[in-house]
C-alpha positions in Angstrom: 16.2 12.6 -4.2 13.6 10.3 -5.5 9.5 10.9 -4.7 6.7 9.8 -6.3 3.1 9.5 -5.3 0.7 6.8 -7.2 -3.1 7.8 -6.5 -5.8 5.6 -6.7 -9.3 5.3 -6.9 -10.5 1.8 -5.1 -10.7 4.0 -1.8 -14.2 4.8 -2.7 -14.9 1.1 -2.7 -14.9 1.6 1.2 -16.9 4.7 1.5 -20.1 3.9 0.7 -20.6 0.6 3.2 -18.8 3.1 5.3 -22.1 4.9 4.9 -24.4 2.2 5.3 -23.1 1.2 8.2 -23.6 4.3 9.8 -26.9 5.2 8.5 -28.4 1.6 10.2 -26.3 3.1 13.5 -28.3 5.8 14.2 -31.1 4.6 12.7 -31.0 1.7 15.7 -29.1 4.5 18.4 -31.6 3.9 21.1 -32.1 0.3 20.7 -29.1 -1.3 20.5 -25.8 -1.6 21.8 -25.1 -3.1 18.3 -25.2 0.8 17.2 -21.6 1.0 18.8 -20.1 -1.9 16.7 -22.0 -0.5 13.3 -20.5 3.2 14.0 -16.7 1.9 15.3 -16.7 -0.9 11.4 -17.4 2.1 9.7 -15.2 4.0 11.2 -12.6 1.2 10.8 -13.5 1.5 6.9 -13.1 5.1 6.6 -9.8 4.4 8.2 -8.7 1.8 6.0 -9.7 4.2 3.1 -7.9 6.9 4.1 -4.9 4.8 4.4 -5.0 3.4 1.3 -5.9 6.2 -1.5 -2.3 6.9 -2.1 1.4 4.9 -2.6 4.3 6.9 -1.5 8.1 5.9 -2.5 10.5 8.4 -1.4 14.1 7.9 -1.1 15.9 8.7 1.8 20.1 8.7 2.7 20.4 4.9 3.4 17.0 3.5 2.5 13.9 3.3 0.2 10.9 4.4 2.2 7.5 3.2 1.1 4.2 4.8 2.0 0.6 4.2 1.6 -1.3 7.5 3.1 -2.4 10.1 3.1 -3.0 8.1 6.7 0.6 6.8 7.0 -0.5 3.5 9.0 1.3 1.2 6.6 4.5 1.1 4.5 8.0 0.0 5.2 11.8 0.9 5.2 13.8 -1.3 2.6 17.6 -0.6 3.1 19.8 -0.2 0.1 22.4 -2.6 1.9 20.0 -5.2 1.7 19.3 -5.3 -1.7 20.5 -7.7 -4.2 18.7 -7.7 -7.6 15.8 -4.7 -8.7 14.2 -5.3 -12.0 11.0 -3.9 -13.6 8.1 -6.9 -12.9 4.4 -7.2 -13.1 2.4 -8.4 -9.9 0.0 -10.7 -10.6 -3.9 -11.4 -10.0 -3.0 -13.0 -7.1 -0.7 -10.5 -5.4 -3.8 -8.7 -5.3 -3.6 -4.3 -4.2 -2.6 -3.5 -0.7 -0.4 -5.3 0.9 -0.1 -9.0 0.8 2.4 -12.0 1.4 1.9 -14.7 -1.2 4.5 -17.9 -0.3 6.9 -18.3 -2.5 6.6 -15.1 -4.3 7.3 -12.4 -1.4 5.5 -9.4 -0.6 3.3 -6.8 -2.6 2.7 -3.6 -2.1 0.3 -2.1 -4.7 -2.5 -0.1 -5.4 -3.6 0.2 -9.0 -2.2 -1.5 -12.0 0.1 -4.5 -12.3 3.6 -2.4 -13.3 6.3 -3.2 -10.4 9.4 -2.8 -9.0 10.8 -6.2 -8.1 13.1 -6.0 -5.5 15.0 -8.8 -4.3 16.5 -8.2 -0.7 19.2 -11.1 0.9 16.0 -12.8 2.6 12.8 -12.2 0.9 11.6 -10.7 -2.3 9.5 -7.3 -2.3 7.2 -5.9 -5.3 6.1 -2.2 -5.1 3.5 -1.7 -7.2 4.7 1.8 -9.5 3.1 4.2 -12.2 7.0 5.1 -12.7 8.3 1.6 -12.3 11.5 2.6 -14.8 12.5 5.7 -12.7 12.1 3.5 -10.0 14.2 1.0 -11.0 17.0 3.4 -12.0 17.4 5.4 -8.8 17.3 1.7 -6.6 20.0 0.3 -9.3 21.6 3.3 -8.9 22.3 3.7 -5.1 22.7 0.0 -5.3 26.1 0.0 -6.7 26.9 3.0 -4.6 
């Protein structure tokens, strides 16, 4: 079975506002109610940070599950039944990292680089964003035709 896990380092990105944000809470604790909203946006940062340091795509008995953790908020199931066409790609600039919908070119989910895994599903087209975009590419081929 299929697992790999892409690490990357624009979670720190997040950290230090993160940090400012709560420095100027406590610095205003006891004269604002604004304190509350500083403390819970940085906590929403460290959130967001923790949820996206890391791209997981594991395959499972009847589907590709994708990942991003070590927080697993995000990610979603793509069922090999579904799938129609995989192919290497590249993402572009304006598929941007994370996850984004950009019309007419589908959904990306990436976090570092601009290697993919192109997936094209009966209704929409996916890009996963890989450091092992070939093994990838394989195993999804592979279990397609299955």
């Amino acid at each position: 079975m299929y697992q790999h896990t892409q690490r990357a380092p624009l979670h720190w990105i997040l950290y230090l506002p993160a940090g400012g944000l709560f420095f100027v809470a406590w610095q205003i604790r006891l004269e604002s109610q604004l304190s509350i909203v500083f403390g819970l946006v940085g906590f929403l940062l460290i959130v967001l940070a923790l949820s996206f340091k890391e791209l997981t795509v594991r395959e499972k008995d009847d589907h590709l599950e994708v990942r991003f953790g070590p927080l697993r908020i995000f990610g979603t199931d793509i069922r090999f039944s579904e799938i129609t066409d995989v192919e290497i790609g590249k993402t572009k600039l304006i598929d941007g990292w994370g996850i984004h919908y950009v019309p007419f070119r589908g959904w990306a989910l990436n976090l570092w680089g601009f290697n993919c895994v192109k997936i094209t599903r009966k209704t929409s087209v996916i890009r996963i964003g890989s450091d092992d975009a070939e093994q990838l590419t394989e195993v999804v081929a592979r279990r397609v035709k299955a």
